[in-house]
N, C-alpha and C positions, 0 to 999 in steps of 0.2 A: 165269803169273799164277795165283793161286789163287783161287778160286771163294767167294764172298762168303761162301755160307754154313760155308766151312769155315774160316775165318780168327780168329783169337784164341783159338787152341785149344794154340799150343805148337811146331806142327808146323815154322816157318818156324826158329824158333830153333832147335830140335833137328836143322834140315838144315844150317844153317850152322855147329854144332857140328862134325857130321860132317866135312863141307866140311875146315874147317878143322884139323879133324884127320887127317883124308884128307891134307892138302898136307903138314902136318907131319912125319908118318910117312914120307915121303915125301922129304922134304928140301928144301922149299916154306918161303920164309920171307913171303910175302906173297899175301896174296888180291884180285885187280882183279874188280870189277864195273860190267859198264856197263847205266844206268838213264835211258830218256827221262823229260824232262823234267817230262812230265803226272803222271808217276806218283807225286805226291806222298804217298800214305800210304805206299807204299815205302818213298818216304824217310824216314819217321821212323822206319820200322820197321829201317832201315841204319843210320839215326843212333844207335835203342839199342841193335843191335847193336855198338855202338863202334866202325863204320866211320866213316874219314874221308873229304870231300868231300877231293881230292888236286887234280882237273884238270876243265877243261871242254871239248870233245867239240865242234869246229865243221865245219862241212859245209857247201860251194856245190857246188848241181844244175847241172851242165852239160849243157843240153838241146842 
């Protein structure tokens, strides 16, 4: 999670550059990331990075 005050500054999108250049270089034809639900400014900040919503994520706690 990145620290509020350090947010809109460029840093997010220049890591997922990397990232994805990183996989590229690599022989990586796709990048998964998984993001709980609350994190809503995330997501928009996934959404402009041109990530697609692909699949939903369910879970039952077996106490």
């Amino acid at each position: 999670m990145t620290d509020d005050t350090a947010r809109s500054e460029g840093f997010g999108g220049k890591l997922m550059a990397w990232v994805g250049q990183y996989g590229k270089d690599r022989g990586c034809t796709s990048l998964h990331l998984d993001s709980g639900v609350q994190r809503h400014s995330a997501h928009r900040f996934y959404l402009r990075e041109r990530m697609d919503i692909v699949f939903y994520h369910f879970r039952s706690m077996l106490d």
